[in-house]
C-alpha positions in Angstrom: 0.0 0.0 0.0 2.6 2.4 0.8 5.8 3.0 -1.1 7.4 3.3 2.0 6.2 -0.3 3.3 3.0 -2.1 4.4 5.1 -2.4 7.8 4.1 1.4 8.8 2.2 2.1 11.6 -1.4 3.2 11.2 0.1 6.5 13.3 3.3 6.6 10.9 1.0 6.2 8.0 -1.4 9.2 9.1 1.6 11.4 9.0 2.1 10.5 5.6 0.5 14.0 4.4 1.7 13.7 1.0 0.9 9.5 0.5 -2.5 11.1 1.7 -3.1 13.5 -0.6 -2.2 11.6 -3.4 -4.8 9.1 -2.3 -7.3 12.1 -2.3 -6.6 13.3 -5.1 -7.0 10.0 -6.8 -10.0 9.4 -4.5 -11.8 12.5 -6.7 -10.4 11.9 -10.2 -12.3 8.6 -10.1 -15.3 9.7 -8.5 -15.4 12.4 -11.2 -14.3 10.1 -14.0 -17.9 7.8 -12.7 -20.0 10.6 -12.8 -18.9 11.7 -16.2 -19.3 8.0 -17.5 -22.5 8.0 -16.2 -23.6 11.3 -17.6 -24.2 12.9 -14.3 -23.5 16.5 -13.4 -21.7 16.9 -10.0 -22.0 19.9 -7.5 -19.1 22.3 -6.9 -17.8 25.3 -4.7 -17.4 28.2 -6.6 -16.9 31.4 -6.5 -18.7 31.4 -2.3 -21.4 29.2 -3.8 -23.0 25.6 -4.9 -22.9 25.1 -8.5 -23.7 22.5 -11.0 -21.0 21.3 -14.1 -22.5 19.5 -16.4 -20.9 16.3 -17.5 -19.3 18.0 -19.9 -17.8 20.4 -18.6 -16.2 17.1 -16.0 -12.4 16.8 -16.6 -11.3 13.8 -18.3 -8.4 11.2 -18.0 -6.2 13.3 -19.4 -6.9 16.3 -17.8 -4.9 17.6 -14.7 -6.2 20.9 -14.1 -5.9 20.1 -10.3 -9.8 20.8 -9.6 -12.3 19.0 -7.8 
């Protein structure tokens, strides 16, 4: 699981901020990657509010503009 070794503590591994964020980060890609699949829009935070992006408007695979 970790680069570092599945022999981390769960304490060592919560200090892992970066391994952590990665996981995020990851975590969202695929959630947004389902949601465009499925042709679902998906509600962001923007600009102090709640909106809506359309599928379309979902980053792809091969998009890393860091949002989500």
């Amino acid at each position: 699981m970790t680069e570092s070794g599945d022999h981390a503590s769960p304490g060592d591994r919560l200090e892992d901020v970066r391994l952590i964020l990665r996981t995020l980060r990851q975590a969202v890609r695929d959630a947004l990657l389902r949601h465009k699949q499925a042709r679902n829009p998906v509600a962001v935070w923007r600009n102090g509010r709640v909106e809506w992006i359309g599928p379309d408007e979902i980053p792809g695979e091969d998009s890393s503009t860091g949002e989500g």
